[in-house]
C-alpha positions in Angstrom: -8.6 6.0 15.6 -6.8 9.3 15.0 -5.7 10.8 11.3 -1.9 10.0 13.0 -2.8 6.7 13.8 -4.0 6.1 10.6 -1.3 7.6 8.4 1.3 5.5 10.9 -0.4 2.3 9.8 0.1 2.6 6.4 3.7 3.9 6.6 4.3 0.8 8.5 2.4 -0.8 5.4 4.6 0.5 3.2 8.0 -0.9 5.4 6.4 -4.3 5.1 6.4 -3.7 1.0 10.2 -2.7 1.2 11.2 -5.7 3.3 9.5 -8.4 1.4 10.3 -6.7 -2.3 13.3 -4.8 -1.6 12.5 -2.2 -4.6 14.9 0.3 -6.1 12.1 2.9 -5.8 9.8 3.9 -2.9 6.1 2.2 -3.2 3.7 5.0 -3.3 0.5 6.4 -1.6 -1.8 8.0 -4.0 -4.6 10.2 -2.9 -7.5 12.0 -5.1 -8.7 15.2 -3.3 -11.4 17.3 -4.0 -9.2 20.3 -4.5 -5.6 21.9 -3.2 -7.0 22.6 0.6 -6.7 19.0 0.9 -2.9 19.2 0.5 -0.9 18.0 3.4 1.8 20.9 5.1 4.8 20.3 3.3 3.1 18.8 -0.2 5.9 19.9 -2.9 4.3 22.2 -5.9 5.5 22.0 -9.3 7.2 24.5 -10.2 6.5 24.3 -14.2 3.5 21.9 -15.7 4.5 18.7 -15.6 2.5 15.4 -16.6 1.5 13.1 -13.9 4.0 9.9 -14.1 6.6 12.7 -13.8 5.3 14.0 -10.1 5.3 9.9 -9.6 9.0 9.5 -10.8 9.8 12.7 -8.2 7.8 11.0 -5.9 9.8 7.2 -6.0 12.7 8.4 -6.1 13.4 11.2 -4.3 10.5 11.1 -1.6 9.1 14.1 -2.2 5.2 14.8 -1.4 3.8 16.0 -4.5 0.7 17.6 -5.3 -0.8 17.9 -8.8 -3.6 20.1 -9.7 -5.6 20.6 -12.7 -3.2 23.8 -13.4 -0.2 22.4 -12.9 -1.0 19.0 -15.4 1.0 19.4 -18.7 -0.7 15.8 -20.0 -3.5 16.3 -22.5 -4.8 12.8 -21.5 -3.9 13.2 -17.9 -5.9 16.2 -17.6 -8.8 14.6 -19.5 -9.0 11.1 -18.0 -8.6 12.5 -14.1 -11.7 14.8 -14.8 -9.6 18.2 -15.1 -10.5 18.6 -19.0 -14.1 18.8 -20.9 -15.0 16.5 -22.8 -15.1 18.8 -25.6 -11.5 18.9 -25.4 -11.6 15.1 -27.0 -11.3 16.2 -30.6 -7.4 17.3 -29.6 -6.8 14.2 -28.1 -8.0 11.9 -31.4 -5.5 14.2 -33.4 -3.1 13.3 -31.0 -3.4 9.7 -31.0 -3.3 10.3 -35.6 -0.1 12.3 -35.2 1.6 10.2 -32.8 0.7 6.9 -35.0 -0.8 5.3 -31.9 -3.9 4.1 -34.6 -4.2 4.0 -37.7 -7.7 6.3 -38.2 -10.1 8.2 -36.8 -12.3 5.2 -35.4 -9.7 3.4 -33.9 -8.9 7.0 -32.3 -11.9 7.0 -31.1 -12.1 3.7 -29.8 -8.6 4.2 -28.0 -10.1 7.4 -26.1 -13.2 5.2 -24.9 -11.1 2.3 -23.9 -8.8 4.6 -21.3 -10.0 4.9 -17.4 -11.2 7.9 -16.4 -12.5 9.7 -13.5 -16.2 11.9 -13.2 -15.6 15.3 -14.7 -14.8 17.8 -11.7 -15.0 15.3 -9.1 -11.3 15.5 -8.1 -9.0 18.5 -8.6 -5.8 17.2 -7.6 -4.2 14.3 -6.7 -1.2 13.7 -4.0 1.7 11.4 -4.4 3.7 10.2 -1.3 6.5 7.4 -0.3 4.4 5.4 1.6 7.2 5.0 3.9 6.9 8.5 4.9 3.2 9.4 3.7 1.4 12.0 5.2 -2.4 10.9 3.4 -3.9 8.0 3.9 -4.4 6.9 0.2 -6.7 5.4 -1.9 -4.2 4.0 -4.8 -0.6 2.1 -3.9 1.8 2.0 -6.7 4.8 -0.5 -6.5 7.1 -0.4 -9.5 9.5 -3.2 -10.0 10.8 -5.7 -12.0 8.7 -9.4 -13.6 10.0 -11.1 -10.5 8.7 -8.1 -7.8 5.9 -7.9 -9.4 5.3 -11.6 -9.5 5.4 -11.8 -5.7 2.6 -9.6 -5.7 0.2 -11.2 -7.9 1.1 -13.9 -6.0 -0.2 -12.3 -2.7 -3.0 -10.8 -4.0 -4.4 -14.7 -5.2 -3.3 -15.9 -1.8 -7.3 -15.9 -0.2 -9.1 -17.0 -3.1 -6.8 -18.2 -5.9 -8.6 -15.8 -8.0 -6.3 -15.1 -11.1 -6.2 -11.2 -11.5 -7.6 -9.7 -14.6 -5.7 -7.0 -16.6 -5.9 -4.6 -19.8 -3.1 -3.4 -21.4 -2.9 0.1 -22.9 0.4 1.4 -24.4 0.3 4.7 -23.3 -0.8 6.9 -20.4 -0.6 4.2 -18.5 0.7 4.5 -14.9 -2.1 7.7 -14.3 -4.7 5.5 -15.8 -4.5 2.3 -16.3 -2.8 1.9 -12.3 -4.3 5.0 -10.3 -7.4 5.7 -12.6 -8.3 1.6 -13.0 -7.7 0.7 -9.3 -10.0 3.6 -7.9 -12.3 2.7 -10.0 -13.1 -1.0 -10.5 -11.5 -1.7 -6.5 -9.5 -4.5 -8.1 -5.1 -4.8 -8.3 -4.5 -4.2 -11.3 -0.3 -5.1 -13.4 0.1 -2.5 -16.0 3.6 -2.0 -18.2 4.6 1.6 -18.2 4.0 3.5 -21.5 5.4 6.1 -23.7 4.8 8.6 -21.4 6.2 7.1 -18.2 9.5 5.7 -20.6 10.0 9.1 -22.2 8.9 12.1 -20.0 9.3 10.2 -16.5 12.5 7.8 -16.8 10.7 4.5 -15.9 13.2 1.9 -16.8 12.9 -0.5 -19.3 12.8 -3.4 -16.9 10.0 -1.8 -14.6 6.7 -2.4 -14.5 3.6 -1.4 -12.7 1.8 -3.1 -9.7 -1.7 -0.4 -8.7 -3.1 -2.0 -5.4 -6.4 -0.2 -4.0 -5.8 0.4 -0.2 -8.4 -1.7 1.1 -6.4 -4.4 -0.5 -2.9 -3.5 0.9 -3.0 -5.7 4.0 -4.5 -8.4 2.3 -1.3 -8.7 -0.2 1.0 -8.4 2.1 -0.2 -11.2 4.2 -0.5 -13.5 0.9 3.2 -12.6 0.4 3.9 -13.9 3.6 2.2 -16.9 3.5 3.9 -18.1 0.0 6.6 -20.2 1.6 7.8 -21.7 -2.2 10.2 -18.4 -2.8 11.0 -14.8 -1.8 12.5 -11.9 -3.1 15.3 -12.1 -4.5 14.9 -15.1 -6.0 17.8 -17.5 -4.6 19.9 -19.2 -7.5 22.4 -22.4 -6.9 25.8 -21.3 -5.1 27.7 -24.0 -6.9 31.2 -24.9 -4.8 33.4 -25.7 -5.6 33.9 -22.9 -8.4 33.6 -24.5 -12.2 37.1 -23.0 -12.6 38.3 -25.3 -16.4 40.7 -27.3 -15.9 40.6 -27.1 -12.2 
């Protein structure tokens, strides 16, 4: 099968996400490269440093290519948990976590730090965020943002073949480059994440979105479980009632 192939089937993927969740936002294609030569023609630089949930956001909404390097990353923990940082550069993450008030001490920093997904150090130099719609990688990570009822549908499709309830950890913060991309890759498993203070403050998630990571090998299966859950689809259909209660009338 060629790379064109390939790259078609997952755009048509991402048309068969649209149609069955309608989201406001394009579902994404994430991809972890070993370094910038893996960049599609056309991937969109930043032009400033700018955190990872932020290239997503551009990404979503606009359908821009994006491609995020280890220079370009303006996220302490970003740059740390994807590998880019030493881990030397911890002690200015615990401070961070004191100062922001995320804990309440220096263990439960530490803790916090050991509890958030990360990726080898220097394994992967970049990353690149696509619409899956119009992706040019084929990814390893597919990010669907949406609302309780979107996202509902999917957990839905993803316990379609085994009626396996899905397993998730909850971090407040750094959350969509983590706990989705990050936790996917790494454990292979969907994972439902709510947006943190990074995404709400520096990326404009809404207050009413939230996160659905699903690892690629996984994509076809969902969609298929969505399809076969004949109960309800998106949008949820609510009682027409006729005639109008008008008072009175």
């Amino acid at each position: 099968m060629s790379m064109n192939t390939k790259v078609e089937n997952w755009r048509d993927i991402g048309k068969s996400l649209e149609e069955l969740l309608r989201p406001q936002t394009y579902p994404l294609a994430v991809k972890l490269v070993k370094d910038e030569s893996e960049f599609p023609e056309g991937t969109r630089r930043p032009e400033q440093k700018i955190a990872v949930c932020q290239g997503l956001t551009l990404s979503r909404r606009f359908g821009s290519t994006m491609g995020i390097t280890e220079k370009d990353s303006g996220c302490p923990a970003a740059s740390l948990n994807y590998g880019w940082t030493k881990i030397a550069d911890e002690s200015m993450m615990l401070q961070f976590f004191l100062g922001a008030g995320y804990v309440s001490n220096e263990t439960a920093a530490k803790t916090l730090l050991e509890n958030m997904d990360r990726l080898e150090l220097g394994k992967y130099r970049g990353v690149v965020i696509s619409s899956l719609t119009r992706t040019k990688i084929a990814p390893d990570v597919i990010l669907v943002y949406g609302n309780p009822a979107q996202i509902m549908r999917l957990i839905q499709g993803a316990m379609y073949k085994e009626g396996k309830k899905l397993k998730i950890e909850l971090l407040g913060l750094a959350v969509s480059c983590t706990g989705g991309i990050i936790r996917a890759f790494n454990t292979g498993e969907c994972q439902v994440a709510i947006p943190g203070t990074g995404d709400r403050a520096f990326a404009l998630t809404y207050d009413n979105e939230m996160l659905f990571a699903i690892p690629a090998a996984k994509a076809e299966e969902i969609i298929s479980g969505m399809k076969g859950q004949r109960l309800v689809k998106y949008p949820i259909p609510t009682p027409l009632l006729m005639p109008p209660p008008f008072p009175g009338l």
